[in-house]
C-alpha positions as CSV (number, residue, x, y, z in Angstrom):
1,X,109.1,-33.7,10.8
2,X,107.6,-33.6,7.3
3,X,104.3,-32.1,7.5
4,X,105.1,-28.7,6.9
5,X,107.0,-29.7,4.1
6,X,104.3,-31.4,2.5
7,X,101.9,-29.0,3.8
8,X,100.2,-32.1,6.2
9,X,98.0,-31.8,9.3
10,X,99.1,-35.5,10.5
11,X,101.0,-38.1,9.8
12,X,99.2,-40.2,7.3
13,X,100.7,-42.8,7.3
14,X,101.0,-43.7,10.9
15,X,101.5,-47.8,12.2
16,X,98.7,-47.5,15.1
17,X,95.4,-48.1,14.6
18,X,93.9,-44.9,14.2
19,X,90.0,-45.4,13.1
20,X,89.8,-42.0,11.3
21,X,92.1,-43.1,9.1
22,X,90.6,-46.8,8.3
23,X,89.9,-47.1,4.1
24,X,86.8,-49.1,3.9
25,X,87.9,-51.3,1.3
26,X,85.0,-54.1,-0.3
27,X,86.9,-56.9,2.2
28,X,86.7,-54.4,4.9
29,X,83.4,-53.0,4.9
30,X,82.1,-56.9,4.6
31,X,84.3,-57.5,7.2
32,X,82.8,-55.0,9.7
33,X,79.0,-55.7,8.3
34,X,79.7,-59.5,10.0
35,X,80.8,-58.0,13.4
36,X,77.6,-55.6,13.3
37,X,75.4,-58.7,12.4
38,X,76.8,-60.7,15.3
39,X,75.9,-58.0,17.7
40,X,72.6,-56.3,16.5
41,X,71.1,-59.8,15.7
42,X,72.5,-61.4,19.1
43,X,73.1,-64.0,16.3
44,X,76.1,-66.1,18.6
45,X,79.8,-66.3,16.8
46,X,81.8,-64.8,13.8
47,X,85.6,-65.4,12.6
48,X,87.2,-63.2,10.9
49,X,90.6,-63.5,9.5
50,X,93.5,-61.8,7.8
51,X,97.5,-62.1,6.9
52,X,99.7,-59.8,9.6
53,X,99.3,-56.0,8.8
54,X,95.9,-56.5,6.7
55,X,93.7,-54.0,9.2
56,X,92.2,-56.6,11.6
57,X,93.0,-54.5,14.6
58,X,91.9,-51.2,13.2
59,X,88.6,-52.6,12.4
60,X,87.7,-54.0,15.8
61,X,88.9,-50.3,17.0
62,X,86.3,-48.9,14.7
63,X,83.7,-51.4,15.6
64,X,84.0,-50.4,19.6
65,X,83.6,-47.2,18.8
66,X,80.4,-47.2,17.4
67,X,79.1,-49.1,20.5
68,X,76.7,-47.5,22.7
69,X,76.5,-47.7,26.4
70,X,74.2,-50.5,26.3
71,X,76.8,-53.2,25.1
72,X,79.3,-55.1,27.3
73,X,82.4,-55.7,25.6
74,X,85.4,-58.0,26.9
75,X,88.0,-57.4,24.8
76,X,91.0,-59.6,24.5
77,X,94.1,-58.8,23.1
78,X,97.1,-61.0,25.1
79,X,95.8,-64.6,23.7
80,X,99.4,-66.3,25.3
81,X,96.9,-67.2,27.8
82,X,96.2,-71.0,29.2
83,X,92.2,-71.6,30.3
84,X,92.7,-70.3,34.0
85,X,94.5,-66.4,33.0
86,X,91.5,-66.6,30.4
87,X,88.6,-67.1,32.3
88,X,90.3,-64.0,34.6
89,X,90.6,-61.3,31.6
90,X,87.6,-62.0,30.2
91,X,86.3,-61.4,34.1
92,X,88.6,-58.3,34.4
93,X,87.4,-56.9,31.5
94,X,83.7,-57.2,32.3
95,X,85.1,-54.6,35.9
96,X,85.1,-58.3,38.3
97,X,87.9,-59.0,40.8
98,X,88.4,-62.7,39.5
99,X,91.9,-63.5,41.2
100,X,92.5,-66.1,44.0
101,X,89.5,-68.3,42.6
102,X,89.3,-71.5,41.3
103,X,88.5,-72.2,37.6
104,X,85.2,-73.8,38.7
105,X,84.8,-70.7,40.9
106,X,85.8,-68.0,37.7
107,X,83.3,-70.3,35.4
108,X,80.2,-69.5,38.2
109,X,80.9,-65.8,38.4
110,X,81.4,-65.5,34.7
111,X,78.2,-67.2,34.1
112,X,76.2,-65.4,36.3
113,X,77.1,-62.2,35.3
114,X,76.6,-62.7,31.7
115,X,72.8,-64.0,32.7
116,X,72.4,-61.2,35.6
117,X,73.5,-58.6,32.6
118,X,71.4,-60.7,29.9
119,X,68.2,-60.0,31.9
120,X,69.0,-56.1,32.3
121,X,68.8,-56.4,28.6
122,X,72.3,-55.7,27.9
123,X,74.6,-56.6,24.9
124,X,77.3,-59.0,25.9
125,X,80.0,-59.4,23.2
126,X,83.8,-61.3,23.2
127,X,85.8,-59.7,21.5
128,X,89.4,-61.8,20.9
129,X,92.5,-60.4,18.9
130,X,95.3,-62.7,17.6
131,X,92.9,-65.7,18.1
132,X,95.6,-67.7,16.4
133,X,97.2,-68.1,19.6
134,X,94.6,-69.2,21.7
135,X,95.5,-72.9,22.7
136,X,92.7,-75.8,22.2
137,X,92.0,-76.0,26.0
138,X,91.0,-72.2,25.4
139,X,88.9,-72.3,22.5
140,X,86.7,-74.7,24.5
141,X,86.1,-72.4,27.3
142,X,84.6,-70.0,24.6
143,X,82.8,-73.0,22.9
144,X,81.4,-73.5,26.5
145,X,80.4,-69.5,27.5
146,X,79.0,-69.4,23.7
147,X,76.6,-71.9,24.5
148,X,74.8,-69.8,27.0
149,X,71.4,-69.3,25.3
150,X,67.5,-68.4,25.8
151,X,64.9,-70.4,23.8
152,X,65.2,-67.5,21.1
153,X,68.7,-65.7,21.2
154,X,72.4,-66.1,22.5
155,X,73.5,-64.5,25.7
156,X,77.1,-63.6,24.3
157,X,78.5,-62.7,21.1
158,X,81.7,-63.9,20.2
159,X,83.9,-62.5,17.6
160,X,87.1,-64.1,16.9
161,X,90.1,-62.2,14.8
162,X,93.6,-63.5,14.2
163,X,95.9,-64.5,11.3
164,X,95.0,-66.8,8.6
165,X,96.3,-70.5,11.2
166,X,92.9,-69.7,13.3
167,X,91.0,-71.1,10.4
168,X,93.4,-73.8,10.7
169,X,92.7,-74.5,14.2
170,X,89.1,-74.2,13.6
171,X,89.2,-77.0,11.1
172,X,91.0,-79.9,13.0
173,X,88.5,-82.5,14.5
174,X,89.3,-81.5,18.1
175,X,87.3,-78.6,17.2
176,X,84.4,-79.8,15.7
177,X,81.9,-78.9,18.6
178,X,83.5,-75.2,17.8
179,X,83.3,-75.0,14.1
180,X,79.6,-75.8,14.2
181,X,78.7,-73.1,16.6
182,X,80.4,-70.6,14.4
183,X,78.0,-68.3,12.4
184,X,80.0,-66.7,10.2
185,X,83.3,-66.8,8.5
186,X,85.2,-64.1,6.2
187,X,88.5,-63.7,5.4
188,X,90.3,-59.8,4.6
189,X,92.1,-60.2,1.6
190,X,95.2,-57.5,0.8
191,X,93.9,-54.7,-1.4
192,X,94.3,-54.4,-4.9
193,X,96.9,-52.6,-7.0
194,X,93.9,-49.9,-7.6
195,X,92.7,-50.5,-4.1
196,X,96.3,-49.9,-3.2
197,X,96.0,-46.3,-5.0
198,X,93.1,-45.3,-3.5
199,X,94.3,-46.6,0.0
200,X,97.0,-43.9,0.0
201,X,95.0,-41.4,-1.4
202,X,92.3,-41.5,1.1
203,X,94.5,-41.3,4.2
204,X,96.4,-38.1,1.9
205,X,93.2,-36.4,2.1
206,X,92.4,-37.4,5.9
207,X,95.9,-35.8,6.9
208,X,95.0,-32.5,4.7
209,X,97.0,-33.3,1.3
210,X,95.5,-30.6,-1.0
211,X,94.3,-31.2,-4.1
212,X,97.6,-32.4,-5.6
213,X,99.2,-35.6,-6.9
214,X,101.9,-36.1,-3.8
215,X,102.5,-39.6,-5.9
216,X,103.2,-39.6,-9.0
217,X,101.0,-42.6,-11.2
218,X,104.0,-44.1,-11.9
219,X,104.6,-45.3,-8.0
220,X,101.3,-47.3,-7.5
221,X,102.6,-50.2,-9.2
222,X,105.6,-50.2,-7.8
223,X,104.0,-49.5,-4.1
224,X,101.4,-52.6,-5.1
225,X,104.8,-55.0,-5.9
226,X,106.7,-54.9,-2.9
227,X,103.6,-54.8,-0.3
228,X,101.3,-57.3,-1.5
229,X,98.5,-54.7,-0.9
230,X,98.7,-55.0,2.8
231,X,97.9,-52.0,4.5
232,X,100.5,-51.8,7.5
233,X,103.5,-52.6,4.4
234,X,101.6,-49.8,2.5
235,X,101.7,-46.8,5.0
236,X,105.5,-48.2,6.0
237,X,106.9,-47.9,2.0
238,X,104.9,-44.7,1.9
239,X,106.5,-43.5,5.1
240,X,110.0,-44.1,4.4
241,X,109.6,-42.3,1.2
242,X,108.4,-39.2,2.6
243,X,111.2,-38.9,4.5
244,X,113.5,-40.0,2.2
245,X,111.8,-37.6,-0.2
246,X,112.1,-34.6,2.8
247,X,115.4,-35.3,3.1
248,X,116.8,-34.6,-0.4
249,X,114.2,-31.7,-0.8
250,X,111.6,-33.2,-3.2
251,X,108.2,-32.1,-3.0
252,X,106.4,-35.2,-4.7
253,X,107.1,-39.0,-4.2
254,X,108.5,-40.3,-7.9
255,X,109.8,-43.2,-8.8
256,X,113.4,-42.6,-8.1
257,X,111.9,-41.7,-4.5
258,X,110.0,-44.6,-4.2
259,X,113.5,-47.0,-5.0
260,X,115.5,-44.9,-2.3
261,X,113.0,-45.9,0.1
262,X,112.6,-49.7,-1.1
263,X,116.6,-49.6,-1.0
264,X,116.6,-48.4,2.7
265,X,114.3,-51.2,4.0
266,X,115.8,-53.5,2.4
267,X,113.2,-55.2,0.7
268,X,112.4,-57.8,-2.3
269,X,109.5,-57.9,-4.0
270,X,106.5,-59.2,-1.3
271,X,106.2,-62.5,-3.7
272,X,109.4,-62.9,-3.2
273,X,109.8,-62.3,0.3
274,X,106.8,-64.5,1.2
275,X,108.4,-67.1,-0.8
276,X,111.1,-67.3,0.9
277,X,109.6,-67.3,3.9
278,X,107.9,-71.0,3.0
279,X,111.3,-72.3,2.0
280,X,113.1,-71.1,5.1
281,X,113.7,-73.9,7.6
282,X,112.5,-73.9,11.2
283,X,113.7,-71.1,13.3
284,X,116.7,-72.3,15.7
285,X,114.5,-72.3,18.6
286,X,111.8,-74.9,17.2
287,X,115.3,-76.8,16.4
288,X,116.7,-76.7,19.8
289,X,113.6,-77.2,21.3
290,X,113.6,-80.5,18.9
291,X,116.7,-81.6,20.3
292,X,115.6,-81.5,23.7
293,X,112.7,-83.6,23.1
294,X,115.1,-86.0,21.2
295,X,117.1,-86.0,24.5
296,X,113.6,-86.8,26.7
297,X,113.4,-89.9,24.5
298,X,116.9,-91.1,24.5
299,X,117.3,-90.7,28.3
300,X,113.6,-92.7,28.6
301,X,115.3,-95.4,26.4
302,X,117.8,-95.7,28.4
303,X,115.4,-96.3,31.4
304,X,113.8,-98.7,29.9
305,X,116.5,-100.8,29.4
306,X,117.8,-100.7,33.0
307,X,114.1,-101.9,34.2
308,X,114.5,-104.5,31.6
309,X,117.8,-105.9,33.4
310,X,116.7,-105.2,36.8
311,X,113.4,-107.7,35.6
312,X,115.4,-110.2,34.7
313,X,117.6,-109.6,38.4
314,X,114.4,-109.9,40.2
315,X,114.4,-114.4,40.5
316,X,118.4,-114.4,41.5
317,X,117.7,-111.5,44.4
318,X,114.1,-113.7,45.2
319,X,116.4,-116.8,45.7
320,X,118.9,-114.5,47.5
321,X,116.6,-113.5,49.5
322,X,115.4,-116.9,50.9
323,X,118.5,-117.9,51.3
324,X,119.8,-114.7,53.6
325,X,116.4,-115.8,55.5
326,X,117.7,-119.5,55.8
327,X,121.0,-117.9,57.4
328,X,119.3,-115.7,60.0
329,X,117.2,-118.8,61.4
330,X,120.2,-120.9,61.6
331,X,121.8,-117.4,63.0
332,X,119.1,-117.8,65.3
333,X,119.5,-121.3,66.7
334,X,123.2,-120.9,66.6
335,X,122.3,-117.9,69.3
336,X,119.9,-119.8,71.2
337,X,122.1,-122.7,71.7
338,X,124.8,-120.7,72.9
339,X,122.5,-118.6,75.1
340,X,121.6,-122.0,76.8
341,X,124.9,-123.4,77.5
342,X,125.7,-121.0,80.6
343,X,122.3,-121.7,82.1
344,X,123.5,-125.4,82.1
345,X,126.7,-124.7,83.9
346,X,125.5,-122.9,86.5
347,X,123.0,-125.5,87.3
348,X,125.7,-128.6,87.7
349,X,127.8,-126.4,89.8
350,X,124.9,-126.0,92.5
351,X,124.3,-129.8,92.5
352,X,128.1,-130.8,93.5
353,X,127.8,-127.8,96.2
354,X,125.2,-129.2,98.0
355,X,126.8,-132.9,98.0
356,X,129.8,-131.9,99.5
């Protein structure tokens, strides 16, 4: 669309994670050193963690592509998973035919891979995206495969990525057992307002920018206020105003450009937005599903209090009860008595034949 305008090769500032673009900020390149250590020093488990849009993704993509053909990588990236559908991905992704077992079953044939493999000498690594998601249940399958070990070294490596709640998760007491086995923590922070600059200026120069200011200075600042520093805001501001800038036939991104393009998304300044975010209420669905659970305790109430007066029924129906009984025996004798009463006519009736 615009790269011949702005005499481009590519798109640079593209939403998907694309590893030739990736700007190894400070955060960054310690994040990536942990994943390496993990691996290379069969040294067990690292967490790594980041707010939406802070390059998370990008770097695994970069990691795995460094990987030679000795390592074995599971990677996960569909965490809306419960222990069973786990168990089967992580199976899946090592090239086994897991379905139709039994979780016991899936537990045996994952463990016997990763020690078959382990004795090849192969690298076994985990590798889970949008950890965040992964429900307790989950997270203790992992705490259970991690714990596969020799005398010197683990037999797989685990690296866990996801939003800033998976450190959360990681700190509630059901999780303790977890949190110890865990090597290795770091959190991504967003860039800087000069990281910011040199962020868009880096993936400029990967897409061919020449050596010319696209942005004018006066546009950092302004980029740096209404994304927060976070990468996937960054290359979506500086997006929009490219085009916008395309479209009314300006050749460099100023300041006027760079409010056209904040006007078309729409957006306050990120403090702003992220404040308002904290103040908003629940989303509608969290409330209905509220509602329901209110309904699930009212109706149980309610159930409760009809045992209670059925409990207090129970000594009139015993009496009842042995009182009906007292009926049918009488019922009984009535019958008997009645059933005899033929027999005895019949017999008096023979007697007077025979006299006459």
């Amino acid at each position: 669309m615009y790269l011949e305008f702005f005499k481009l090769r590519e798109f640079p500032f593209r939403l998907t994670p694309d590893t030739e673009f990736l700007y190894m900020s400070d955060a960054h390149a310690r994040a990536k050193a942990y994943m390496d250590y993990t691996i290379w020093n069969r040294d067990g488990f690292v967490v790594i963690t980041g707010e939406i849009g802070s390059g998370k993704t990008t770097l695994i993509q970069k990691l795995l592509s460094e990987l030679d053909d000795n390592v074995l990588v599971a990677k996960i990236f569909q965490t809306q998973l419960d222990e069973v559908e786990f168990l089967q991905a992580v199976l899946v992704e090592f090239g086994l035919n897991p379905f139709h077992a039994k979780k016991v079953e899936l537990i045996d044939m994952l463990n016997t891979f990763l020690i078959d493999q382990f004795h090849k000498d192969k690298q076994l690594v985990l590798i889970v995206d949008d950890a965040h998601n992964l429900s307790p249940k989950v997270l203790e399958e992992i705490r259970m495969l991690s714990g596969l070990e020799t005398q010197k070294e683990k037999v797989l490596h685990v690296i866990l990525v996801g939003h800033p709640q998976l450190n959360e998760l990681l700190e509630s007491a059901e999780m303790e057992q977890l949190l110890q086995r865990v090597r290795l923590r770091y959190h991504i922070k967003a860039l800087s307002e000069e990281a910011t600059r040199a962020y868009i200026t880096h993936r400029l120069r990967v897409a061919g920018m020449e050596e010319r200011h696209l942005f004018a200075a006066e546009t950092f600042p302004l980029i740096y206020k209404y994304t927060g520093g976070l990468p996937r805001l960054i290359n979506t501001l500086c997006d929009t105003a490219l085009v916008c800038a395309y479209a009314d036939g300006q050749t460099a991104i100023t300041g006027h450009v760079l409010n056209s393009a904040i006007e078309e998304l729409q957006w306050l300044p990120y403090a702003k937005r992220v404040n308002q975010r904290r103040l908003r209420p629940p989303p509608a669905a969290n409330n209905e599903y509220q509602e329901v659970l209110k309904d699930h305790a009212r109706a149980l109430v309610n159930v409760g209090h009809q045992m209670t007066r059925l409990d207090a029924l129970v000594p009139a129906l015993n009496a009842l009860a042995g009182r009906m009984g007292n009926i049918e025996s009488l019922l009984r004798n009535i019958a008997s008595a009645l059933d005899m009463e033929p027999k005895a006519g019949k017999s008096e009736s023979k007697t007077l034949a025979k006299r006459d």
